[in-house]
ZAMAR-861052 format. One record per residue: residue number from 1; x, y, z of N, C-alpha, C, O in turn. Coordinates in nm, 4 decimals, decimal comma, m for minus. Atoms other than C-alpha are relative to their C-alpha. Layout:
<pts>
NUM  X  Y  Z  X  Y  Z  X  Y  Z  X  Y  Z
...
</pts>
This chain:
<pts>
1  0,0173  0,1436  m0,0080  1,0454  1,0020  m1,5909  0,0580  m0,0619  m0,1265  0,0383  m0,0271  m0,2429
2  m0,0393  0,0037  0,1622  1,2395  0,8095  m1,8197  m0,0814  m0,1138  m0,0820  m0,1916  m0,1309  m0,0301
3  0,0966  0,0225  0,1047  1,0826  0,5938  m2,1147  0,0107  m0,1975  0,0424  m0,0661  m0,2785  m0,0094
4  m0,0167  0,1587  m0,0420  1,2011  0,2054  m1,9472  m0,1415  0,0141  0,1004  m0,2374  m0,0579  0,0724
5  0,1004  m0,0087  m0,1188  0,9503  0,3196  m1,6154  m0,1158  0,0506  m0,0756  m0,2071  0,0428  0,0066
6  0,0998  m0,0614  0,0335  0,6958  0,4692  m1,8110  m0,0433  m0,1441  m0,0526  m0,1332  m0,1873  0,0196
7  0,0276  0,0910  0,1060  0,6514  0,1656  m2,0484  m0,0261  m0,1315  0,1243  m0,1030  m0,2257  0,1055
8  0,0175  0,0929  m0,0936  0,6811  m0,0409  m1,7184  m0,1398  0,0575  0,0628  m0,2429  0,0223  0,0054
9  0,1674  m0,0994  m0,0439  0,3689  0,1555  m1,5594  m0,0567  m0,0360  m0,1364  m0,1502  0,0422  m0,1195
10  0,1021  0,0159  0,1047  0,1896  0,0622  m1,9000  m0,0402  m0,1484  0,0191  m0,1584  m0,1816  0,0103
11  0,0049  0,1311  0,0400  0,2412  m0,3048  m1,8953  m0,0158  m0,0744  0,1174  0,0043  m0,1938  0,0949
12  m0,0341  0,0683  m0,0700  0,2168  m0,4112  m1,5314  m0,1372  m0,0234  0,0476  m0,2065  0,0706  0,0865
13  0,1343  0,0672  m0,0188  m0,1069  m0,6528  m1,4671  m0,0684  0,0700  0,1210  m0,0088  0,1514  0,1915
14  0,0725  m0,1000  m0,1124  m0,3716  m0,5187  m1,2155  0,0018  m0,0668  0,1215  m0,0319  m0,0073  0,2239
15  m0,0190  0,0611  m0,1488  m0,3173  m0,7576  m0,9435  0,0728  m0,0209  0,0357  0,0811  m0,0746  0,1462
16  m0,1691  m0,0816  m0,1102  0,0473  m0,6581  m0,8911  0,0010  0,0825  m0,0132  0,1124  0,1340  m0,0222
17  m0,0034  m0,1911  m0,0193  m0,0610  m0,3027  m0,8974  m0,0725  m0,0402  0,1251  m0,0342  0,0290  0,2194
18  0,0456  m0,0356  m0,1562  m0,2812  m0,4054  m0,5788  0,0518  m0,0636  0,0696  0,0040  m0,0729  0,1827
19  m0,0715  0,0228  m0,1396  0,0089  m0,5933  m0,4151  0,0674  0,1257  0,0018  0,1010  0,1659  0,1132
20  m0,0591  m0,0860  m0,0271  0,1631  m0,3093  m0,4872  m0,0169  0,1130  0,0778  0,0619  0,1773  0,1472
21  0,0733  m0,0958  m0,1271  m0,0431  m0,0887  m0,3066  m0,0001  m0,0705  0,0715  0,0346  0,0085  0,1593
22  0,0389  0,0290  m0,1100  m0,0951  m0,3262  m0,0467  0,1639  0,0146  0,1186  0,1793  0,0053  0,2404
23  m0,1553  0,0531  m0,0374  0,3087  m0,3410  0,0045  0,0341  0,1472  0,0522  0,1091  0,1704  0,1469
24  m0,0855  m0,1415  m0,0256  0,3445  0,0676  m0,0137  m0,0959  0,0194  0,1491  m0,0501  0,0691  0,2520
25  0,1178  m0,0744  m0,1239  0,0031  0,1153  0,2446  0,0942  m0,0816  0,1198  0,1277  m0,0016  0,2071
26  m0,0775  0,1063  m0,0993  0,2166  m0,1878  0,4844  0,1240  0,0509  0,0663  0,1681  0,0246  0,1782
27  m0,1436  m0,0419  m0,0047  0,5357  m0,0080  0,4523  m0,0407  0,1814  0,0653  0,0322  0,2354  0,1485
28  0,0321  m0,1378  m0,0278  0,3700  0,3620  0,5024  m0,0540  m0,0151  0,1143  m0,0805  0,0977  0,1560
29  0,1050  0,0247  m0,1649  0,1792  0,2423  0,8571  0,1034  m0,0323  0,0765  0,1063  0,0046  0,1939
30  m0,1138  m0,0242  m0,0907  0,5010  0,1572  0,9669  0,1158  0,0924  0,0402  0,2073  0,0917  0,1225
31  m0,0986  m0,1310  0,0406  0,6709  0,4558  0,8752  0,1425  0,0261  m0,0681  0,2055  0,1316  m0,0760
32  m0,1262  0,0055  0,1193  0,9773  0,3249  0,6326  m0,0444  m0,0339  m0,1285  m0,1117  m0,1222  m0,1817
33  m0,0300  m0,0246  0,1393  1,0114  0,3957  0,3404  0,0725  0,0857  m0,0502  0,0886  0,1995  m0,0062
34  m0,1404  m0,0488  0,0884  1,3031  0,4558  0,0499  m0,0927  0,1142  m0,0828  m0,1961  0,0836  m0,1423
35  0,0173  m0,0657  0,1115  1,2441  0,7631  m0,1385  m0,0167  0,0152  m0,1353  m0,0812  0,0978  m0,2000
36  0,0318  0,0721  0,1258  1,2812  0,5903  m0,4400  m0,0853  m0,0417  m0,0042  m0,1487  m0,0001  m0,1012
37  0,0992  0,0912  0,0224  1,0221  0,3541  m0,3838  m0,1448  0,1507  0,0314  m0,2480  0,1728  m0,0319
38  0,1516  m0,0700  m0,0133  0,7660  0,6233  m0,2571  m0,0100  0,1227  m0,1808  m0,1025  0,1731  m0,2445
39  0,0306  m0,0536  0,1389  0,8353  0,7974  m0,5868  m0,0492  m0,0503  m0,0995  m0,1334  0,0035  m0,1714
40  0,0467  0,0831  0,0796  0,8043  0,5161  m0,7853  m0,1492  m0,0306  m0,0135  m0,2128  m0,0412  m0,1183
41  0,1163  0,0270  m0,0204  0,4795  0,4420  m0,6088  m0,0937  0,0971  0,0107  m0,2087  0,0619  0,0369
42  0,0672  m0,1267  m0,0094  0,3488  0,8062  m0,6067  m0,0537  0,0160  m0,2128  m0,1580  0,0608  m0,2606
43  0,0825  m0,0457  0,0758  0,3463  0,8053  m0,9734  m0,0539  m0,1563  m0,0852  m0,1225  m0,1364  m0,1854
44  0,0543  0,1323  0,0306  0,2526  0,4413  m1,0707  m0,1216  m0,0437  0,0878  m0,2040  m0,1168  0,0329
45  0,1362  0,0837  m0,0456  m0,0300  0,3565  m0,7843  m0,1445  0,0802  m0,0301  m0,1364  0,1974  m0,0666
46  0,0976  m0,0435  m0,0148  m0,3727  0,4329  m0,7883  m0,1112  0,0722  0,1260  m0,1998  0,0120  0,1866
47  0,1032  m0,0284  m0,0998  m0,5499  0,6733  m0,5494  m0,0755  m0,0763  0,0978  m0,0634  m0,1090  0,2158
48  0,0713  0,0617  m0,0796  m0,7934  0,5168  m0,4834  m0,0350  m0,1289  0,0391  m0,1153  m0,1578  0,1279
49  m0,0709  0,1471  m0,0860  m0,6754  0,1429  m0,4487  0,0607  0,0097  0,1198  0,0379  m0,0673  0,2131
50  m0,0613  0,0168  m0,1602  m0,4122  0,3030  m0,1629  m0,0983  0,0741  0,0937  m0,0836  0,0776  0,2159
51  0,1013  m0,0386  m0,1599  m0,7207  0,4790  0,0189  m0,0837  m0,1022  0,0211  m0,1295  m0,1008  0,1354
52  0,1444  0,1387  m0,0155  m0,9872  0,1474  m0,0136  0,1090  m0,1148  0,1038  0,0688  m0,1772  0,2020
53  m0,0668  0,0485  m0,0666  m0,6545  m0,0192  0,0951  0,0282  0,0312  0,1706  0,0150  m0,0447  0,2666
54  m0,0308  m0,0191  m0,1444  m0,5570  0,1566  0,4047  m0,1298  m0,0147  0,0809  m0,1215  m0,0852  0,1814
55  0,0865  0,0054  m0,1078  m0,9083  0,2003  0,5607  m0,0103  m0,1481  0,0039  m0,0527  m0,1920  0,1108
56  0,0434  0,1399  m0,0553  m0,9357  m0,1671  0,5366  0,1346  m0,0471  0,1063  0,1034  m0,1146  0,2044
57  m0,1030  m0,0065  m0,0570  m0,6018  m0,1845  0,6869  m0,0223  0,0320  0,1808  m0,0078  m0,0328  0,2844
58  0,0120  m0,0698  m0,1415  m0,6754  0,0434  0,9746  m0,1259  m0,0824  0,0570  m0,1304  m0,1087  0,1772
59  0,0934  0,0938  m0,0401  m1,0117  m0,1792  0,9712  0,0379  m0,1257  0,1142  m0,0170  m0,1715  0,2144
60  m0,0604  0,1057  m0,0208  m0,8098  m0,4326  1,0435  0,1061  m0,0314  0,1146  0,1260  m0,1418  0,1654
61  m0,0710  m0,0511  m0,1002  m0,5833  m0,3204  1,2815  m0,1153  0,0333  0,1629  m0,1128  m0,0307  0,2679
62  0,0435  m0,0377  m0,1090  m0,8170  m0,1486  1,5234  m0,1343  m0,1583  0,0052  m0,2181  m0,1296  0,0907
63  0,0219  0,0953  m0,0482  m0,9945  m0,4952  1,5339  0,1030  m0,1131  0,0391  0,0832  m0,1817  0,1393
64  m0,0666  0,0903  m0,0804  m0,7367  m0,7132  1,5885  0,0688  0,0614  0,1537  0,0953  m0,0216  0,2408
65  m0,0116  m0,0625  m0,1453  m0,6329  m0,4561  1,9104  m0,0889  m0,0392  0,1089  m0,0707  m0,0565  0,2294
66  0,1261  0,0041  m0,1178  m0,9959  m0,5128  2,0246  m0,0125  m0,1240  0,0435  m0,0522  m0,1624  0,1535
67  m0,0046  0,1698  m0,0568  m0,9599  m0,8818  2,0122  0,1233  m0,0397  0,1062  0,1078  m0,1241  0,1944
68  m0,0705  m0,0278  m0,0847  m0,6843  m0,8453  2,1887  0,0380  0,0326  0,1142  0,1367  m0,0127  0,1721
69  0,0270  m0,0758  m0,1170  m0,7554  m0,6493  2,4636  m0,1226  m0,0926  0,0157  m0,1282  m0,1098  0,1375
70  0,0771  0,0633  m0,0940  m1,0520  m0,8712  2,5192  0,0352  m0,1539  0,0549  0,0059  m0,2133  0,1587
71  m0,1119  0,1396  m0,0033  m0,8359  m1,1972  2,4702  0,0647  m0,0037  0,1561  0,0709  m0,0993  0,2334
72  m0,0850  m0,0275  m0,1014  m0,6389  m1,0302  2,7462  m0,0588  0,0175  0,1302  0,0091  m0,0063  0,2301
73  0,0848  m0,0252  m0,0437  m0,9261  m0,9404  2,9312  m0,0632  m0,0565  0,1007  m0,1695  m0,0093  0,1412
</pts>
């Protein structure tokens, strides 16, 4: 890792580290993503921001289906 990205991972505020997770969990449910970026984001995000993220995600998902299907209903 070189010493520009490292120093960037030191300095970057905490509530564009959780768009940032919210952007990689968004991008990973759809199934694209650049290699670069999942590297980037493999060693810069936080665990357990992208797991609190996705289950709310999937929360979120399998209710708007259900509203859906009863909408339709």
């Amino acid at each position: 890792m070189n010493n520009k990205l490292k120093a960037e991972l030191k300095t970057e505020p905490e509530n564009r580290a959780w768009w940032r997770s919210v952007k990689a969990v968004a991008w990973a449910m759809l199934g694209v993503r650049d290699g670069g970026e999942y590297q980037r984001d493999f060693a810069q995000l936080h665990p357990l921001q992208v797991i609190a993220i996705g289950l709310v995600a999937i929360f979120a998902l399998v209710l708007g289906l259900i509203a859906l299907v009863h909408w339709l209903v």
